[in-house]
N, C-alpha and C positions, 0 to 999 in steps of 0.2 A: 583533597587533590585527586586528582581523574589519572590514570593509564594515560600513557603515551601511545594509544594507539594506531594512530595514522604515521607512517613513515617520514620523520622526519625532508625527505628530501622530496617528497609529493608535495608536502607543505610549502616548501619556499619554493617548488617550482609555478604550484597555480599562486602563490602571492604575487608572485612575478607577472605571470599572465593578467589578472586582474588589475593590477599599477597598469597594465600600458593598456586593457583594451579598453573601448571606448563604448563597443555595443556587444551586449552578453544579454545570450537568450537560456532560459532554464525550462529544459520539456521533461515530461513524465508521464508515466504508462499510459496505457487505456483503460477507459471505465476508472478512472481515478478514485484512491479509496483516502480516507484521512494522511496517511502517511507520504501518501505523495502528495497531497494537495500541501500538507505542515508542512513538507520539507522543503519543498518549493520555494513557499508564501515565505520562509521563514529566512532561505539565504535572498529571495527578494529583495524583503527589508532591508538585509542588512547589505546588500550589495546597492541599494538606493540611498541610504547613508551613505556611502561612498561617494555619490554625484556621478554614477555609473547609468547609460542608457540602457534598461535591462526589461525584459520582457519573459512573462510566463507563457508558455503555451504546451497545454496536454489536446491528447487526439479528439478527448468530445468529453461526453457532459458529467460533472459530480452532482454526488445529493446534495440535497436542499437543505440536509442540514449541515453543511461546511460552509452556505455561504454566508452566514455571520462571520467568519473570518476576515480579518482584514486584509484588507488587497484583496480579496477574491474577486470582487469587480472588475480588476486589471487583466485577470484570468482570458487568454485570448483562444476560444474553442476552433481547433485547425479543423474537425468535418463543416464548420461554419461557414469560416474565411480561412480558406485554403489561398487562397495566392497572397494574401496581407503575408500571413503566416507564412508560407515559403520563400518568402522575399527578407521575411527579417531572418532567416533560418542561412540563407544565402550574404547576408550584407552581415553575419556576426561574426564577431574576433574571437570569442569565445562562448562554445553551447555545454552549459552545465545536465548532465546528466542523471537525474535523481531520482533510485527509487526501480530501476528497472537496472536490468545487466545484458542483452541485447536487444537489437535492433527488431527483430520480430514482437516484443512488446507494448511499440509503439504503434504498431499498427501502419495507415496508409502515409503515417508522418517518417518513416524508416528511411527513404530514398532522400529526402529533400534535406536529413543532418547526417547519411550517409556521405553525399556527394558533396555537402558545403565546406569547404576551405578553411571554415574553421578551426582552432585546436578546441580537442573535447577531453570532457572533466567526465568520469562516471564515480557517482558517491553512490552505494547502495550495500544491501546488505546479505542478499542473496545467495547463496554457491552457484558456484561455477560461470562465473562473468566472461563472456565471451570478452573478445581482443579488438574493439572498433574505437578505444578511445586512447589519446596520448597519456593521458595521467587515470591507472585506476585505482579507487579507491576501492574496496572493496573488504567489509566483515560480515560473514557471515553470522557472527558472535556476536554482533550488538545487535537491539532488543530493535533498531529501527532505523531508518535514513535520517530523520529528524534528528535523531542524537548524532547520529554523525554530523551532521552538519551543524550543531551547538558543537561539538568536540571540533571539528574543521576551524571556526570560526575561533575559537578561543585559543588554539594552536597557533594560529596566525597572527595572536596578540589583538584581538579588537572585542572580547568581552564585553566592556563597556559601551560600545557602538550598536549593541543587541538593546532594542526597544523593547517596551511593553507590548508593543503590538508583534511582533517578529515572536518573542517570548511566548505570546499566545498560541500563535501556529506551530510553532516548535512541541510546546507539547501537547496542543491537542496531536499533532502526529505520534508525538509516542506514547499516550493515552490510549488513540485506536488502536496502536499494533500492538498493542499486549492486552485488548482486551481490558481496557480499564486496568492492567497491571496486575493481571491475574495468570498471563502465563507468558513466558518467556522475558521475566521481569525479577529476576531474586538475584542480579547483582545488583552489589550496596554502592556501584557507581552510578547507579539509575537515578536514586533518591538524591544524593549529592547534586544530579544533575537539576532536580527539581525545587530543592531549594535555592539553587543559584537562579533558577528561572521564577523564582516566587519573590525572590529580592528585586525582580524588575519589576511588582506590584498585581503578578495576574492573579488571578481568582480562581483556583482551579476549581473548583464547587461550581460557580458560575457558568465554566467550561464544561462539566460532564453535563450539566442538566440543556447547555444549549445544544449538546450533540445529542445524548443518549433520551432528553426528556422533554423533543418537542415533533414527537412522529403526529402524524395522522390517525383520526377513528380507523378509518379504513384497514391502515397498516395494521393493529390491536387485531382486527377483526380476521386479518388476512395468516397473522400468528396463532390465535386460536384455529382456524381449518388446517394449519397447515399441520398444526400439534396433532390434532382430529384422527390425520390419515399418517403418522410418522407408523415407521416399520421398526420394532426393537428386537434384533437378532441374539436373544439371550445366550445364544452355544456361543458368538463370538464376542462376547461384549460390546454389542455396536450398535449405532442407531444410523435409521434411514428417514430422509424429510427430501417432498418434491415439490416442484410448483411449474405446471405448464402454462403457456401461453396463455391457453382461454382460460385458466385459474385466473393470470395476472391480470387480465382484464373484469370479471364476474367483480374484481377486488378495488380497478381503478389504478390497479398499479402506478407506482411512480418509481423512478429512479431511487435508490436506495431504502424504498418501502422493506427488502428483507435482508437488510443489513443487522449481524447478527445473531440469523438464526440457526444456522450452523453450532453457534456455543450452546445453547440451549438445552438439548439432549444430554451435552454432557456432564447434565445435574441430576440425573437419574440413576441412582446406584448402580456400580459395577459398571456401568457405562463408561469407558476410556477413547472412542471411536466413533466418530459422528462424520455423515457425509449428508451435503446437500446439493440437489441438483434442482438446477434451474433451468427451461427453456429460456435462450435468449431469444428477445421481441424482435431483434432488428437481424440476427442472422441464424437461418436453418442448424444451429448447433444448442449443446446442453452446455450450461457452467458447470463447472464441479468445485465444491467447497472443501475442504477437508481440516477436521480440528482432531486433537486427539490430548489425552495427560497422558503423562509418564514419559516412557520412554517407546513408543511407538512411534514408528516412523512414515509419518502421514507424505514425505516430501520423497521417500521410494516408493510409494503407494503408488501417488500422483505419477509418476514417471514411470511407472510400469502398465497402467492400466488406462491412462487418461492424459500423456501428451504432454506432463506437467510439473511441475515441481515447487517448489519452496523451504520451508523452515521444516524440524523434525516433527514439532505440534499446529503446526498452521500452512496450507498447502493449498493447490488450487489445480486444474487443469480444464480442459475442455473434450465435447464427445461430439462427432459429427456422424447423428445417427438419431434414431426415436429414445420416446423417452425409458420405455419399455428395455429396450438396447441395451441401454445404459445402466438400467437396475440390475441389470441380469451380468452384465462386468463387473460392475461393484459387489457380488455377490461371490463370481469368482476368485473376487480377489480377497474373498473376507477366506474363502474356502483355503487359499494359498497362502496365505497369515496368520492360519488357528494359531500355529504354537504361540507367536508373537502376542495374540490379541489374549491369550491366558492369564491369569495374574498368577 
């Protein structure tokens, strides 16, 4: 049996919503990672069971390796078709929010589910969810939006209405956000969870090997250079990995070619602290990655030094600056965190 953790009267409030509305759209972040695209894909399904007109749409493009998922086809890219996309955004009775906790998030799709009339659901898992939606869900405690929305769903009483395919996306999202279940993954309600999604007939084996085991040469190639030149700060147990623009390209870059490599480093003894920065291709800014074990706090890190935030072991931010810039912040901040980063 699963925690009761979604508030009962969230529950029969979006039940309610969903009985009466007729078109429900479900958006999620930018640069979408597995957990949003699973969570998505996955109340999709099960809201197309319903005989519900419902529609995905995230700001632009995921990797190549979530589109073996089902439904991914449906997946409607708003920097594509911007006006399809703000017209369904505008004509919905209800916009499912998954996966993100404000509207800066979404990027250029912010204004167009700001100003729609719709009532909005937010499911997610993040701290500190801003206040732009009528019903919020929000645990920062579970492992990922995907389990939320398997626990939303079951709370609601429709279990059984969860397909093998829905069941797929479900847990490929909460497969990525732990890392294959290697961190942020040691409640025994996770497992629970996976059996009950294995009784719907998926293959999880099948599942890791179509996400984690069908990259590119390139990519292999692109993770040996980048190993090449990683930086390991032994005073502070940490490790540094970059990859600039004319890297991505020398390499062929694709859209989640360096998905990953962030955990990497932190399989090198005493290593608890890993950060990766990425030049993004399409705007003059750096990604910043952050992973970390124990009990290091990678999601203060991120918000004190990079704009950013997340989970305690999984974090993210960005740097609007060179790449040079950027290493040398991240250094300050290792300098600002000795005692933490000690065992």
């Amino acid at each position: 049996m699963l925690t009761k953790v979604i508030e009962q009267t969230k529950i029969d409030h979006f039940t309610k919503w969903i009985e009466r509305a007729d078109k429900i759209v479900i958006v999620s972040h930018v640069s979408p990672d597995g957990d949003a695209i699973g969570s998505s894909l996955g109340l999709w399904h099960f809201l197309y069971s319903q005989d519900k007109a419902v529609n995905v749409i995230v700001p632009n493009a995921f990797p190549d390796f979530l589109k073996w998922m089902p439904g991914s086809k449906e997946i409607l890219l708003y920097d594509r078709y911007r006006d399809f996309a703000n017209k369904l955004i505008a004509e919905a009775d209800v916009i499912c929010c998954l996966d993100f906790n404000g509207l800066k998030r979404i990027d250029a799709m912010a204004d167009a589910v700001e100003t729609s009339s719709a009532r909005k659901m937010m499911l997610d898992h993040h701290p500190y969810p801003d206040e732009f939606c009528d019903i919020t869900i929000s645990h920062p405690e579970i492992s990922s939006t995907s389990e939320l929305v398997f626990r939303l769903i079951c709370r609601m009483g429709y279990f059984s209405d969860i397909s093998k395919d829905g069941a797929e996306c479900i847990y490929t999202g909460m497969m990525t956000d732990t890392g294959g279940f290697t961190y942020n993954s040691n409640s025994q309600e996770i497992y629970f969870i996976i059996s009950e999604l294995l009784s719907k007939g998926i293959d999880k084996d099948a599942i890791y090997r179509k996400v984690f085991n069908t990259y590119s040469e390139s990519r292999l190639r692109l993770m040996g250079y980048v190993l090449s030149k990683m930086k390991v700060y032994s005073t502070y147990n940490s490790a540094l990995i970059s990859l600039t623009k004319e890297e991505q390209g020398n390499f062929d870059y694709i859209k989640g070619d360096s998905e990953g490599f962030v955990n990497i480093p932190l399989s090198i003894k005493n290593v608890c602290f890993t950060c990766f920065l990425r030049e993004d291709t399409e705007k003059p800014m750096i990604k910043i990655s952050l992973r970390s074990v124990g009990k290091f706090p990678c999601n203060k890190f991120a918000a004190e030094f990079f704009n950013g935030g997340g989970h305690l072991n999984a974090s993210g931010g960005e740097y609007f600056g060179s790449m040079e810039e950027a290493v040398k912040v991240f250094e300050q901040g290792l300098e600002k965190y000795e005692i933490l980063l000690k065992f």
